[in-house]
C-alpha positions in Angstrom: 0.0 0.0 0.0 1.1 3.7 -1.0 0.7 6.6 1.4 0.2 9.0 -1.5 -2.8 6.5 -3.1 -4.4 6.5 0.2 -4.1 10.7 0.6 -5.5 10.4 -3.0 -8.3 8.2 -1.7 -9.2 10.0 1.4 -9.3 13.3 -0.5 -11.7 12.2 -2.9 -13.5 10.5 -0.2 -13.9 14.2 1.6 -15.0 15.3 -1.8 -17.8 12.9 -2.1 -19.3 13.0 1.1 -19.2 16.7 0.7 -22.0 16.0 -2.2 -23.4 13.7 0.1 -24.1 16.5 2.9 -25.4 18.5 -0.6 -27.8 15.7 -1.5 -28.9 15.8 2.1 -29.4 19.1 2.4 -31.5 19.3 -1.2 -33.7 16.9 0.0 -34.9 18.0 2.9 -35.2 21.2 1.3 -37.8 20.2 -1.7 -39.3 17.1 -0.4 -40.8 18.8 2.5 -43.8 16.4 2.3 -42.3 13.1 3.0 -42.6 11.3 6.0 -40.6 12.6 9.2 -39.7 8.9 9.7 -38.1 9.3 6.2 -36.5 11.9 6.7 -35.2 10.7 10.0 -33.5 7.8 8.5 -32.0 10.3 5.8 -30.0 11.7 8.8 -29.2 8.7 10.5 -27.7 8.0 7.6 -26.1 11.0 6.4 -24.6 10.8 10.7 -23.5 7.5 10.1 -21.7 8.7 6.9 -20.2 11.5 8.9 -19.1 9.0 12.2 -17.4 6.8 9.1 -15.4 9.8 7.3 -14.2 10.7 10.6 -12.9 7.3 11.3 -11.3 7.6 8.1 -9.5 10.6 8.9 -8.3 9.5 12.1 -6.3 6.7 10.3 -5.0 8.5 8.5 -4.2 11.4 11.4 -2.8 8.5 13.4 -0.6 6.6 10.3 0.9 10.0 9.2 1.1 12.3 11.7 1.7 10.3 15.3 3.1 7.5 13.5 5.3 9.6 11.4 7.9 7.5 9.7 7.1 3.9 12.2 6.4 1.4 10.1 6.2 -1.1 13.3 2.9 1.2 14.6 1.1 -1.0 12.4 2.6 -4.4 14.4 1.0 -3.5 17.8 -2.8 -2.7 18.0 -4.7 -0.5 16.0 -6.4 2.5 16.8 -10.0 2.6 17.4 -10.9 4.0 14.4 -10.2 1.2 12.4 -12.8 -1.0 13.9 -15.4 2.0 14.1 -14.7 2.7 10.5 -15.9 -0.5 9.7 -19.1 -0.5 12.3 -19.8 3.1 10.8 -19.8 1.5 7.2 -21.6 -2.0 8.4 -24.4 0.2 10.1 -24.9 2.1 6.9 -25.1 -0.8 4.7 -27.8 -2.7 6.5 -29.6 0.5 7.1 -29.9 1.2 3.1 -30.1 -2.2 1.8 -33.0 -3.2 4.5 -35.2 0.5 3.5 -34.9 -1.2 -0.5 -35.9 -4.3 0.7 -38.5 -3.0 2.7 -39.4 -1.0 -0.3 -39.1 -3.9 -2.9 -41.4 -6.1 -0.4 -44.0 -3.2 -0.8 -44.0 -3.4 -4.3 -44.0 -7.3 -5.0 -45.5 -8.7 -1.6 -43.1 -11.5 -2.2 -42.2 -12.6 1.2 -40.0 -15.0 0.3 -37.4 -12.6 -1.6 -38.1 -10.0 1.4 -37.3 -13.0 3.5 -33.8 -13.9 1.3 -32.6 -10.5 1.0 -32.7 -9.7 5.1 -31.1 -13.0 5.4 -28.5 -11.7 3.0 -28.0 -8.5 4.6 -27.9 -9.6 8.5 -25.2 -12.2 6.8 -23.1 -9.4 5.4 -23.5 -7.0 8.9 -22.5 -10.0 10.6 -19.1 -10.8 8.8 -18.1 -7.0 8.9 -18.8 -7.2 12.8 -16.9 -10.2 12.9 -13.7 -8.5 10.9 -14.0 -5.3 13.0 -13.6 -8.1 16.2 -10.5 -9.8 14.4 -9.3 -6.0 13.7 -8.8 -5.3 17.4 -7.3 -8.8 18.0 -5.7 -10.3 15.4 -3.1 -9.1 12.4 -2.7 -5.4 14.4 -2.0 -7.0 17.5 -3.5 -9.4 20.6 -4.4 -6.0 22.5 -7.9 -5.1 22.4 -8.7 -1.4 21.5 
């Protein structure tokens, strides 16, 4: 992995949840008749967005900044961002692949695709909780964060 690929990365990252923060911000705006509930999980998500870009960020604060020029920071155990980064991004997921479902269950009243596609999504949450766990113990180090 190259530093400079991952500035690249992270920049473009700020970049794109700046338009997020935009879409956000439109929608509330003109759609001023949905449903609060809606609208709530619209920020939710746009906060969960927010909690994940600042994980980011504190990565990379904490690879190039505290860690400046130790390459054996990475051997002992990770910061706390790293797992949070990856609860952040986990939450998100299942929060906008189970509103579609929900949605596509509307639409079709076929329960047993509703049915498949939660199983499919509580699968995936599950696995990305499971590698945020190994992330505090395992290739960073045997020292829980």
């Amino acid at each position: 992995m190259t530093i400079g690929a991952m500035q690249v990365g992270f920049a473009l990252s700020t970049f794109l949840f700046g338009i997020t923060t935009v879409q956000l911000h439109f929608y509330l705006r003109h759609f001023p008749d949905d449903s609060k509930s809606l609208k709530a999980l619209a920020g939710i998500v746009w906060l969960a967005e927010l909690g994940h870009h600042f994980s980011l960020w504190h990565f990379l604060y904490w690879l190039l900044v505290t860690n400046f020029a130790n390459g054996r920071a990475l051997e002992g155990s990770s910061p706390i961002s790293i797992p949070s980064s990856i609860f952040f991004m986990s939450f998100v997921g299942i929060t906008v692949q189970g509103f579609f479902a929900l949605r596509l269950w509307r639409v079709t009243k076929r329960t047993e695709v509703f049915c498949v596609l939660i199983g499919l999504i509580v699968t995936r949450f599950s696995l990305s909780i499971a590698i945020a766990i190994k992330c505090c113990h395992g290739p960073f180090g045997d020292n829980p964060v």
